[in-house]
N, C-alpha and C positions, 0 to 999 in steps of 0.2 A: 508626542506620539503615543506614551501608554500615559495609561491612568495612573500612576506612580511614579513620580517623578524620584523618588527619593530611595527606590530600591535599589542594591546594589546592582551591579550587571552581571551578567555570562564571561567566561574567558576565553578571548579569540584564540584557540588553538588548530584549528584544525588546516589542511593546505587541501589543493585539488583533488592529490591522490584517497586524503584520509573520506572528503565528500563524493570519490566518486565511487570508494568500497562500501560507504554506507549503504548508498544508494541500490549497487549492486544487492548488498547482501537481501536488503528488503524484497526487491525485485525478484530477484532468482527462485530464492527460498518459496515464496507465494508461489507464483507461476507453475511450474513446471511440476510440482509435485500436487500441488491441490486445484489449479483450473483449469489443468488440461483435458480432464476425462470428464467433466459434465459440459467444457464446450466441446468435446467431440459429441456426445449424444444431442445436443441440440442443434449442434452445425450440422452431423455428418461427412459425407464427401466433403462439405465448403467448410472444413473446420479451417483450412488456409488463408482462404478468402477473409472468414473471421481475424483471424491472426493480423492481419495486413491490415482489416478497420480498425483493428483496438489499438494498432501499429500508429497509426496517422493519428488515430485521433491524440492518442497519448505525445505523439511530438507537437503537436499546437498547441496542448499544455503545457509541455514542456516549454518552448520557447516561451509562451506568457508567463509562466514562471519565473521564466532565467530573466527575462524584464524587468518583472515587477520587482524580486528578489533582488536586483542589483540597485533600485532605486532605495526599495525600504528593508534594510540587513537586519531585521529585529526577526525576533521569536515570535513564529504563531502564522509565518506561512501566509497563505491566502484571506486567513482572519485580520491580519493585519492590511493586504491588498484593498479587501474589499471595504474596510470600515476607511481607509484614507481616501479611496478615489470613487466610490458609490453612496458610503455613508455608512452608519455604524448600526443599522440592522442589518444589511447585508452582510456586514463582517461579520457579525456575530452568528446571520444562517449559517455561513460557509466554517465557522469554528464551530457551533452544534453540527454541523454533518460532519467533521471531520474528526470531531470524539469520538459520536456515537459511531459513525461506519469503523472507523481504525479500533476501537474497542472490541468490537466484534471480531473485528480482522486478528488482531491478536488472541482471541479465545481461540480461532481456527487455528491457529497458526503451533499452539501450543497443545492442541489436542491431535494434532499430527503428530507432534513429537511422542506423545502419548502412545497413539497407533501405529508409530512403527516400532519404537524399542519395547513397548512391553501393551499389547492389546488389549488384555483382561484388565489391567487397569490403568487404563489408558487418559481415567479424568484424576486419578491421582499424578500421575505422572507427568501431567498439563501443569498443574498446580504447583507441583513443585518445580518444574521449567519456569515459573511463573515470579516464581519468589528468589529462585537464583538468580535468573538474569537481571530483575530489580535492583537486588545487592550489589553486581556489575555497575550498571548504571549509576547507582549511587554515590560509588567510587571516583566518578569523573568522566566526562563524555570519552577523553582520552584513552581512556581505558576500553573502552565499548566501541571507539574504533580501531582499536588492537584487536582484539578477541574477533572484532568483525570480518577485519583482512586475512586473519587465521581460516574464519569458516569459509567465506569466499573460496577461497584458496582451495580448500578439502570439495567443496562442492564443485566446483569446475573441473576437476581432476576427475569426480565420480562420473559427472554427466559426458566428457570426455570418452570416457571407457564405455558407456549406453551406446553413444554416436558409434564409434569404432565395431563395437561389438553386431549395434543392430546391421549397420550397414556393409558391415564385410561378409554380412552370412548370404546375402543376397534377399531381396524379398519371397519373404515363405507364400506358402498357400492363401494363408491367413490375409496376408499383404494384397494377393493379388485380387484375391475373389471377394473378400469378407468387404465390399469397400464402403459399405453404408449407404444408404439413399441422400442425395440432399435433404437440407432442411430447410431449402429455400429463402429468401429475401430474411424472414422472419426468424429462422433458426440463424441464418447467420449472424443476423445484426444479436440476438440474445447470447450466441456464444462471444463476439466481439465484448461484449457489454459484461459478462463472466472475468474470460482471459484480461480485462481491463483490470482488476483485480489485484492482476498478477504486475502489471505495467506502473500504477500509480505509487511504488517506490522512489520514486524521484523527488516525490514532495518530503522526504524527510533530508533531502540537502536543503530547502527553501527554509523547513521547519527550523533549522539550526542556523539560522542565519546570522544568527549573534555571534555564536562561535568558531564559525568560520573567517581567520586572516584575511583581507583584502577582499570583501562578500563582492564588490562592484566586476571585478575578473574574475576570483573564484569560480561561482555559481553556475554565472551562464558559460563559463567552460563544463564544470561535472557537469552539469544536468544532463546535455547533449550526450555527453559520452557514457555517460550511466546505462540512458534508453537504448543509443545505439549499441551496446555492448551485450546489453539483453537480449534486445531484438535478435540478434545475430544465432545467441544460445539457444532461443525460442526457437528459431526456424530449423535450425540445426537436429536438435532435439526431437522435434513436433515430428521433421521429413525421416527423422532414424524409425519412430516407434511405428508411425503409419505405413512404413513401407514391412513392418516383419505384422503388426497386429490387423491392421486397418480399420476405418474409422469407427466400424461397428461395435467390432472388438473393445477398440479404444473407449468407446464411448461405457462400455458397461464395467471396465476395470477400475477393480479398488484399488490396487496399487500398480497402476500402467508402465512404468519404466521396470518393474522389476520383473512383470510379465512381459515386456519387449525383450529385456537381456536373457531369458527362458524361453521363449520363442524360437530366439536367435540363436539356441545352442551355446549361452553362455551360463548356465543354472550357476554355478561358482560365483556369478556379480551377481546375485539377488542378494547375498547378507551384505555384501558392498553397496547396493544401491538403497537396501534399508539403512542402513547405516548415514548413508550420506543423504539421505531424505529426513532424515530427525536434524541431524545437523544443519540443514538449507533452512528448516521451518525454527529452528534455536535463533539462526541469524536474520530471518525474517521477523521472529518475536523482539531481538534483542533493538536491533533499529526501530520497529513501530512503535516501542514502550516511549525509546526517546523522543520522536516525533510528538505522539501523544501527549506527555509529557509538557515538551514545551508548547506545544497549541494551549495546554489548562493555564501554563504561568502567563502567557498574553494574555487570556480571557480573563483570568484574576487580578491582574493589572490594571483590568478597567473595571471587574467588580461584575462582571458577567458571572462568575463563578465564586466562590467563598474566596475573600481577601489575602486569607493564609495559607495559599496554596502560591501566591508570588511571593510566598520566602524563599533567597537562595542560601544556600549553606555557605557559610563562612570558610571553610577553609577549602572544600570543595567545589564551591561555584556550580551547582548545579541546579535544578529547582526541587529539591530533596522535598520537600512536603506533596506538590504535586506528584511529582516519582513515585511515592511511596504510598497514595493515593489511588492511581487507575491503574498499581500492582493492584493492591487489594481487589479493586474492581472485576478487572481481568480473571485472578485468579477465584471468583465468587464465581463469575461465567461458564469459566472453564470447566467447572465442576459440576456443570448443568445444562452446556449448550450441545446443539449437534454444527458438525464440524459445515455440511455443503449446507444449509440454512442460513450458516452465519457468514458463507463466500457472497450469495445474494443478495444480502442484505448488508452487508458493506461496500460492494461494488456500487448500489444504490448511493448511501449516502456519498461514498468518495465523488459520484459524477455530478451529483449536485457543487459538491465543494469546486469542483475544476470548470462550472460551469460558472459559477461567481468569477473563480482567476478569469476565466477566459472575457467576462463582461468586464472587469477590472480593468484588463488590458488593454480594451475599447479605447480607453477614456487616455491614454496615453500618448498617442498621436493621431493625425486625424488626416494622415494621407490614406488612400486604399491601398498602398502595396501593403506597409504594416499593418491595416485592420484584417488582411484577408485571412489569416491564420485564425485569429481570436474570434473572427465568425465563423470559419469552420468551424472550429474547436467548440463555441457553445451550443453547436447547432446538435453536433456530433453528439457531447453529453447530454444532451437533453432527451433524443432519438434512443440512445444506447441506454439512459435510466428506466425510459417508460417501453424499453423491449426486453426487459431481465423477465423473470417467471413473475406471475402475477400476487405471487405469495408476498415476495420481496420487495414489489411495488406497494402493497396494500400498508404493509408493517413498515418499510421507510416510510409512508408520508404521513404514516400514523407518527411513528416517531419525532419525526423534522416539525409536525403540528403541535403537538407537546411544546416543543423547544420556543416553538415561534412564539404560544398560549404564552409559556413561561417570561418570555420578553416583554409582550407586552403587561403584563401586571406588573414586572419591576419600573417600567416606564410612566408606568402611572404611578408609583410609589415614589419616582426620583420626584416626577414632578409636583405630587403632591408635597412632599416634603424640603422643596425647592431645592433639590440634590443635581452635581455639577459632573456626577459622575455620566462614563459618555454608554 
């Protein structure tokens, strides 16, 4: 199943609970602090409506996930789906999209952290978010889902006191009248296609699939319960800020929860809500690195990627060279990218990725009740990639073309040099 038959493995540590906080942390951390307020302005009024497509579509991945994931428990996620049951350029699209979008996704995620605790230097402060959490990481996934359940924990408790706060002041002025125009058929499906962004944390329980105890139960229990647990927070959340700001409001806020809880006659939770906004976006860095991470050790596996990045650490068991690797990357980015730039241009590549799981999962059974999910599912990301902003569209498929170019020259390399690599 990989191209290395002779490297060591991953250690099964992890139980449901430890896959379904990771998941959480990812999820939360994105969502609510960085793609809610550019899909209000493109939703509008139907910022909900959005909410509820990127909802559905994200459980049809989910499930083709929690499927596939149960069949093949290795590292690398839907790179590994797509090259066993489509064939081995496919895997390898859906692991080039799932670098390059989660790359990206991690520069945002850490220049949040940036711009809430110190703004004026806010890409030094990315940077170094960057190379701590790495160090984390490197320690042992164990460890990374300790520190995880910790932030979890502190962000649910912050967003908690937003809900509470917005909703016990009653809807303000702002709420009632400010409520935005639709965005129509088009704004909704682009804010869907945004907040997806914030949903596609589930893939780093699939990603870890080596390390997770018993992956065949495990999985497709977290997975479920990740999304649904989100969902709930999302809705929660989204119905608090829009009833004190309204969609208008929402949509033009640089930091919308901390202007909901100030709206709301709560000014006292704004350094709380800043607070636990750096922290949500540390626990969204801290899982997307590992993710990342092991999608590179799959691909270096089969030689997709330089060789020596499937080294695992000996006493650590982790993929310490790749780790240590798309830190550096990350933290090159962080230093130079803009934060809502780098939300569209990974929700792009993520929907390509979940569009492979989704064709993947085709190929599994071949009654119609089980295909109907995984047709929704690819039909949805493929609608939701090609209605992001047109900027995002143009530079994902520049990018994914790159990747494609780059396959095929190694393929005509293997073959020319009668190489058995896949």
């Amino acid at each position: 199943m990989t191209g290395s038959g002779s490297s060591p493995r991953l250690r099964r540590t992890l139980g449901v609970g430890d896959a379904v906080v990771i998941g959480l942390g990812s999820m939360i951390g994105a969502g609510v602090f960085a793609a809610l307020a550019p899909a209000a302005a493109a939703a509008g009024s139907g910022l909900l409506p959005g909410l509820a497509v990127a909802a559905l579509i994200a459980y049809c991945n989910a499930m083709s996930s929690a499927r596939l994931a149960a069949r093949y428990p290795a590292s690398g996620g839907t790179y590994v789906y797509g090259r066993e049951r489509l064939g081995a350029f496919w895997g390898y699209l859906a692991g080039w999209s799932f670098v390059v979008g989660k790359t990206a996704s991690c520069a945002a995620m850490a220049l949040t952290v940036g711009a809430y605790l110190w703004p004026g230097q806010a890409h030094a402060v990315a940077v170094a978010a960057v190379v701590a959490l790495t160090a984390v990481n490197y320690g042992g996934v164990q460890k990374s889902a300790w520190l995880t359940r910790m932030i979890v924990a502190v962000v649910l408790a912050v967003l908690a006191s937003v809900v509470v706060a917005c909703l016990g002041s009653g809807a303000s002025d702002a709420g009632r009248l400010d409520i935005g125009a639709s965005g129509g058929v088009g704004g909704v499906l682009q804010a869907a296609g945004l907040l997806f962004f914030a949903f596609a944390g589930y893939a780093r329980i699939a990603t870890l699939g080596e390390e997770v105890r018993d992956p065949a139960r495990t999985i497709p229990r977290a997975i479920p319960l990740a999304l649904g647990i989100t969902l709930v927070v999302y809705a929660c959340v989204a119905v608090a800020v829009l009833s004190v700001l309204g969609a208008g409001a929402l949509g033009r806020a640089e930091a919308p929860l901390a202007d909901a809880v100030r709206a709301a006659g709560a000014p006292g939770l704004v350094p709380v809500v800043r607070v636990g906004a750096a922290v949500a976006a540390l626990g969204s860095l801290l899982a997307l690195i590992l993710g990342v991470s092991r999608t590179c050790l799959a691909m270096a596996r089969d030689r997709h990627l330089p060789g020596a990045l499937a080294a695992v650490h000996p006493r650590f068991r982790v993929p310490h060279r790749a780790e240590l690797a798309v830190g550096a990357v990350v933290a090159a980015l962080a230093a130079t990218v803009d934060v809502r730039g780098a939300i569209g241009f990974s929700s792009f590549g993520v929907l390509v990725y979940y569009a492979v799981a989704n064709a993947s999962a085709l190929t599994l059974d071949p009654s119609p009740a089980s295909r109907a999910l995984p047709v929704l599912g690819l039909a949805g990301c493929l609608v939701l990639a090609f209605a992001l902003p047109a900027t995002s569209v143009v530079v994902g498929t520049a990018v994914l073309t790159v990747g494609v170019v780059a396959y095929g020259v190694r393929r005509r390399r293997w073959a020319g040099g009668g190489s058995g690599a896949r």
